[in-house]
C-alpha positions in Angstrom: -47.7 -34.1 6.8 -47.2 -37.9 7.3 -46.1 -37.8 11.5 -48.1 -36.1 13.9 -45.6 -35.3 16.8 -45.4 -32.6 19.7 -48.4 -32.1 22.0 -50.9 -34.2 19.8 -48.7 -37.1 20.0 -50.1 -37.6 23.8 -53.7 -37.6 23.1 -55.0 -39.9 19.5 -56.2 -38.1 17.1 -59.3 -38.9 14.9 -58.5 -41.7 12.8 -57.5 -43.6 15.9 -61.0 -43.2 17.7 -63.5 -45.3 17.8 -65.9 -47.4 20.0 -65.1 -50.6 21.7 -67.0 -53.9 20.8 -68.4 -56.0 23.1 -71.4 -57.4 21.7 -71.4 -60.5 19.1 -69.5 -63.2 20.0 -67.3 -61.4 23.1 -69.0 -63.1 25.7 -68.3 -66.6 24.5 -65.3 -66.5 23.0 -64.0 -65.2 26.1 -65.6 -68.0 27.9 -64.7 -70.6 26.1 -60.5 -68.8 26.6 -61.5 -68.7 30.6 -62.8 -72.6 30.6 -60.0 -74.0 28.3 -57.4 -71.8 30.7 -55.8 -70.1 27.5 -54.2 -67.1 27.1 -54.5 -64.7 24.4 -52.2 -62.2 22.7 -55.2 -59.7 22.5 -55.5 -59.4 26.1 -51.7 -59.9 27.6 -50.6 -57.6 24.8 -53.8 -55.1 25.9 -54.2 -55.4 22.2 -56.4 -52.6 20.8 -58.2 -54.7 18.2 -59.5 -57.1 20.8 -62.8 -56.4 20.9 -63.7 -56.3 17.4 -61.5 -59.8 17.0 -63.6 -60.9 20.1 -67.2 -59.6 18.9 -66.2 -61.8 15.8 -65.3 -64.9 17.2 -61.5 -64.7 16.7 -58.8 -64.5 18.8 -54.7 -64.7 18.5 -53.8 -67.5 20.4 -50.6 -67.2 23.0 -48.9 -70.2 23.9 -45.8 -71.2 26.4 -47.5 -69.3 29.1 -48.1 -65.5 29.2 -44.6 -64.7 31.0 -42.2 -63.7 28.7 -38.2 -64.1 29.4 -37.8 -61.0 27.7 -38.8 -56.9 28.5 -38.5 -55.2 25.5 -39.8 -51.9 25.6 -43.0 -51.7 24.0 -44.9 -54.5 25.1 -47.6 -55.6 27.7 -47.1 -58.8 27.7 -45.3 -59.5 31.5 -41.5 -60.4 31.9 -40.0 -62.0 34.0 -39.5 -65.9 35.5 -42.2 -68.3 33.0 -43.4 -71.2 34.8 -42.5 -74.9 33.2 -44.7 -75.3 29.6 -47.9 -77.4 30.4 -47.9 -80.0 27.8 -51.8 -80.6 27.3 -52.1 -76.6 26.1 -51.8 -77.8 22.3 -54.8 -79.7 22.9 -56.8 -76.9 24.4 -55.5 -74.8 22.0 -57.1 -77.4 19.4 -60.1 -77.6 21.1 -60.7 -73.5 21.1 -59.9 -73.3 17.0 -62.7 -76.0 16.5 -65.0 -74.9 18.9 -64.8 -71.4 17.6 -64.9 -72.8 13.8 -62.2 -70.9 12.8 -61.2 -71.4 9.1 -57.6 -69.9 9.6 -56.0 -70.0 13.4 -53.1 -67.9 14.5 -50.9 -69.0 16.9 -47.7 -66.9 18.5 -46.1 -67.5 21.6 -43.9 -65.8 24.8 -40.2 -65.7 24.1 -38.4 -68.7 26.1 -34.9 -68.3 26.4 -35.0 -70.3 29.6 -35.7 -73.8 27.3 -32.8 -75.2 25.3 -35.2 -75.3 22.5 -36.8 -72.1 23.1 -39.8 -73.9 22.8 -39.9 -74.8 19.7 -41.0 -77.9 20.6 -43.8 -76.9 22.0 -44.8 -74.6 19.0 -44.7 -78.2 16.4 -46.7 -79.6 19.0 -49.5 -77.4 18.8 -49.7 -76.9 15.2 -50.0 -80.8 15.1 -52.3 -80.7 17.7 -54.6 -78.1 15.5 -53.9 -80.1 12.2 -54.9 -83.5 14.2 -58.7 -82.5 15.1 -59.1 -80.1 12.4 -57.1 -80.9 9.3 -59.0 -78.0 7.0 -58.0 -75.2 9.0 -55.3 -73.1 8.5 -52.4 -72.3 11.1 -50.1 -69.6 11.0 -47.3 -69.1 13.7 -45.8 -65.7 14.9 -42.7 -67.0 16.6 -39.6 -65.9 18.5 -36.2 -65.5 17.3 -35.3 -68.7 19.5 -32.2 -66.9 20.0 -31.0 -67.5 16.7 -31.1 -71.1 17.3 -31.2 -72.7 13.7 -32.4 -75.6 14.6 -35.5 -74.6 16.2 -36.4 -72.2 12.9 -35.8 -75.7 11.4 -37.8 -77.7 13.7 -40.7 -75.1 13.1 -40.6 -74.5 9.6 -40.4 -78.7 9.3 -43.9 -78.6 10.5 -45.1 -76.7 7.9 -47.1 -74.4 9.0 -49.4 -72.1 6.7 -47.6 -68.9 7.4 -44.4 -69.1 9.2 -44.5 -65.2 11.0 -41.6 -63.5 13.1 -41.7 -59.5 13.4 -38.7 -57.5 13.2 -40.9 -54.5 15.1 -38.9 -51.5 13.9 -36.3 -50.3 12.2 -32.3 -51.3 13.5 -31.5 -48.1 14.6 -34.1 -48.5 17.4 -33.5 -51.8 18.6 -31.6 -50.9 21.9 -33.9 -48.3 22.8 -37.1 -50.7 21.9 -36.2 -54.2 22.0 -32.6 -54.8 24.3 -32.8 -58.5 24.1 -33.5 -59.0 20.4 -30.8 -58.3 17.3 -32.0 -57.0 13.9 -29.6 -59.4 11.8 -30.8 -61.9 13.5 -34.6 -61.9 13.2 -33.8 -61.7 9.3 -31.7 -64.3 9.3 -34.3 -66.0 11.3 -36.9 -65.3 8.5 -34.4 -66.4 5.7 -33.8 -69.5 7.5 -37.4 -70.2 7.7 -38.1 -69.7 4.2 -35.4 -71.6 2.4 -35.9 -74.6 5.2 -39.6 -75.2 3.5 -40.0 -73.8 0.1 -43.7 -72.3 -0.8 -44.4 -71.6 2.6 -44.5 -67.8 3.3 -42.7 -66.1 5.8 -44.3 -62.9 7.0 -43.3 -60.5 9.0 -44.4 -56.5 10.7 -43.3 -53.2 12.4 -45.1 -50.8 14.5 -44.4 -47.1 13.0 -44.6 -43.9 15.5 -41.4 -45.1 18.0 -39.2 -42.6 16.5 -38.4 -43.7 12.6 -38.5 -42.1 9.6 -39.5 -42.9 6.7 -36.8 -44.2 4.4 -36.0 -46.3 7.5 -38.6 -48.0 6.8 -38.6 -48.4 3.7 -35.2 -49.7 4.1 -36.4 -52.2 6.6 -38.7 -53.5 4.0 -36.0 -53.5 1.3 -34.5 -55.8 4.0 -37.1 -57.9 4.6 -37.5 -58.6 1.0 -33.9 -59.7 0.6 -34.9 -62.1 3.6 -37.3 -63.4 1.2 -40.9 -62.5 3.3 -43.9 -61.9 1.1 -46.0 -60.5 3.7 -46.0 -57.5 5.5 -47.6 -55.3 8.1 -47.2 -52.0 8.8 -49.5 -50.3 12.1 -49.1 -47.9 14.2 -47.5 -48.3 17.8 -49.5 -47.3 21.0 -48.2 -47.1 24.4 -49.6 -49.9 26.5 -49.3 -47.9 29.7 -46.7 -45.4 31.5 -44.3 -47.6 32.6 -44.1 -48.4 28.3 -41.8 -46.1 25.4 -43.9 -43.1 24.7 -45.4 -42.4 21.4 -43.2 -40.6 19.4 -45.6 -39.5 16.5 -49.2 -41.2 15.3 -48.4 -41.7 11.5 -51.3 -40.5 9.5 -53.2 -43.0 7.3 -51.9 -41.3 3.9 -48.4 -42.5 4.9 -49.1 -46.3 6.0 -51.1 -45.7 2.5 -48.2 -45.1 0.9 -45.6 -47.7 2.5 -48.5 -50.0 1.4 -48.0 -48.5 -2.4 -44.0 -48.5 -2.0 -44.3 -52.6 -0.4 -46.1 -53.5 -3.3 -43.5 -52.3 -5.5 -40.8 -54.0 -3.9 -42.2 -57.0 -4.5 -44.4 -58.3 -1.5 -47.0 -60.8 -2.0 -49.5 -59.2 0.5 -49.1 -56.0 2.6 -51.6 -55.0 5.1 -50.8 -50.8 6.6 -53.1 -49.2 8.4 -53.5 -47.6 12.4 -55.1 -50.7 13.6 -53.1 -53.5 11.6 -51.5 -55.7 13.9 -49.6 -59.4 13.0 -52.6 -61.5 13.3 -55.3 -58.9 12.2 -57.6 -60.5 9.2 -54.9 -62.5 8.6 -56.7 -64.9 6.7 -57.2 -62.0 4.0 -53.2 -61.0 3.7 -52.7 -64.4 3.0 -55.5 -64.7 0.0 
């Protein structure tokens, strides 16, 4: 079968065991993180790729502070009040991609619904920043919805970033249990936006399987998508940060993200990634090509 629910759905089964990294690059990378005061998606988000990303000398970047105006119901990254946006972070966020020699940077941010912009701003300024001391690298951006404000998407997509990269996270009939603050329409319209705003640059976009969907819901999600226009897709599977987070309703066996991987290609997507461990910003460099 393609869920595994009931009992075994509190405790991961095989294909989701394995050992943590620490060795490699770890050490520095979170180092360098500590000295340039950056925060990091992979550890506010207790991500569960963080030491391999680490060990590799990569990291997700998080930008506009680590508080997060929103609480939806799945994430680890802290709600509440955000402190003002420290303007020489763009910088530091430059100076981490070239002192890591990354090749392709990925860059996502805390929602801000407290700034009139919702910091969209602050999002052109770092991909400039990045662009300024290392023109060769690529930069994709995993945004907010900016709460539907068009001219933010436009403000972002103006800049031109690589891969322009806002999740819709699951399927709509989910959305008040998972995400409260957020509105399905929206995020596509968001992504539509994006896409026709600068032409040739693609919009991606992901969900976390195992909160309760089914199958064709997904696969009408990614009919949706497409009509949106994104070309790249991830599909992984959802794991409960900590108790106070939604319970796993089912781990989703690796024959089914195998398949929604065979049914994405059909419909048309440029690059799918689906897997247990996929995440947004995992080997991103690869979905892209």
């Amino acid at each position: 079968m393609a869920y595994d629910h009931g009992t075994n759905a509190r405790r991961l089964p095989a294909w989701l065991r394995r050992p943590i990294a620490h060795g490699g690059e770890y050490a520095a990378v979170e180092g360098l993180l500590d000295r340039l005061e950056l925060s990091t998606v992979c550890r506010e988000a207790r991500c569960p790729n963080r030491g391999e990303c680490y060990a590799s000398g990569t990291a997700t970047f998080l930008i506009a502070g680590d508080v997060c105006t929103r609480g939806c119901r799945f994430c680890a990254v802290e709600s509440g009040r955000p402190v003002p946006l420290d303007p020489g972070e763009p910088d530091r966020v430059a100076e981490a991609v070239e002192a890591m020699g990354l090749r392709h940077a990925v860059v996502t941010m805390v929602t801000r619904d407290d700034l009139d912009d919702g910091a969209a701003a602050h999002v052109v300024a770092t991909i400039e920043a990045v662009r300024a001391r290392t023109p060769d690298v690529a930069v994709e951006v995993l945004v907010s919805d900016f709460g539907g404000r068009g001219a933010s998407v436009d403000a972002v997509a103006d800049a031109r970033p690589d891969v322009f990269n806002h999740n819709v996270e699951t399927v709509p009939r989910l959305y008040k249990t998972v995400r409260p603050g957020a509105d399905y329409r929206r995020s596509l319209a968001v992504l539509a936006r994006a896409g026709e705003r600068a032409p040739g640059m693609p919009t991606k976009s992901g969900l976390m399987l195992g909160l309760g969907e089914t199958h064709d819901e997904v696969v009408e999600a990614m009919r949706d998508l497409r009509e949106a226009g994104v070309e790249l897709l991830t599909l992984g599977q959802y794991l409960r940060p900590s108790a106070a987070h939604l319970p796993v309703a089912a781990f989703v066996e690796p024959d089914e993200f195998a398949e929604l991987a065979r049914v994405g290609r059909r419909l048309g997507f440029s690059g799918v990634a689906s897997a247990p461990f996929v995440r947004s910003s995992y080997h991103a460099a690869e979905l892209l090509g």
